[in-house]
C-alpha positions in Angstrom: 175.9 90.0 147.0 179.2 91.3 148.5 180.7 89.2 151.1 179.7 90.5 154.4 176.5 90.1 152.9 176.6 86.6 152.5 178.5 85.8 155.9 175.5 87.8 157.4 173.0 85.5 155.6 175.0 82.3 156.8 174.7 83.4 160.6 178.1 84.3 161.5 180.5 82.1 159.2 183.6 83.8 159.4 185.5 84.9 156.5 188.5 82.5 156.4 185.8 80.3 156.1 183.7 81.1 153.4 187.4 82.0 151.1 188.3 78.1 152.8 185.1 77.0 151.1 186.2 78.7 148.2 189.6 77.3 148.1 188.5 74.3 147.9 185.9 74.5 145.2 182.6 74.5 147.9 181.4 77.8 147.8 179.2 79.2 146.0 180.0 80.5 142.4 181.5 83.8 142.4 183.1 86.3 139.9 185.8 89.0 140.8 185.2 92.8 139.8 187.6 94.8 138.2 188.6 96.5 141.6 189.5 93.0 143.2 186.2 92.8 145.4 184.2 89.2 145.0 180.3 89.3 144.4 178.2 86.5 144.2 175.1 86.6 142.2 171.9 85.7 144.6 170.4 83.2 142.5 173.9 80.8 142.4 173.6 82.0 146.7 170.5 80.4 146.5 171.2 77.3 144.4 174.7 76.7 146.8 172.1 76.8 149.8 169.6 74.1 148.3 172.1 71.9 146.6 173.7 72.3 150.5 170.3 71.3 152.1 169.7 68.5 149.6 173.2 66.7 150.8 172.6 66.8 153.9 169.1 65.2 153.6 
């Protein structure tokens, strides 16, 4: 998933955000191509949003 991807699945979660969540070792995992750009494989997506859900339960 590219990044405006995910911030479009998240419902508007601005980027500074989601690279602040990153920063600080909360997002979800994510691996850098050779051209710089970040992707993030759906299934760790997925595994961020339930291990997300599960906390705040």
């Amino acid at each position: 998933m590219t990044v405006p991807q995910i911030l479009a699945e998240l419902g508007g979660v601005s980027r500074r955000t989601f690279y602040r969540w990153r920063e600080l070792g909360q997002g979800p995992a994510a691996f850098k191509l050779p051209n710089g750009e970040l992707r993030v494989w759906r299934s760790d997506f997925s595994a961020w949003l339930r291990a997300l859900k599960g906390a705040a339960a």
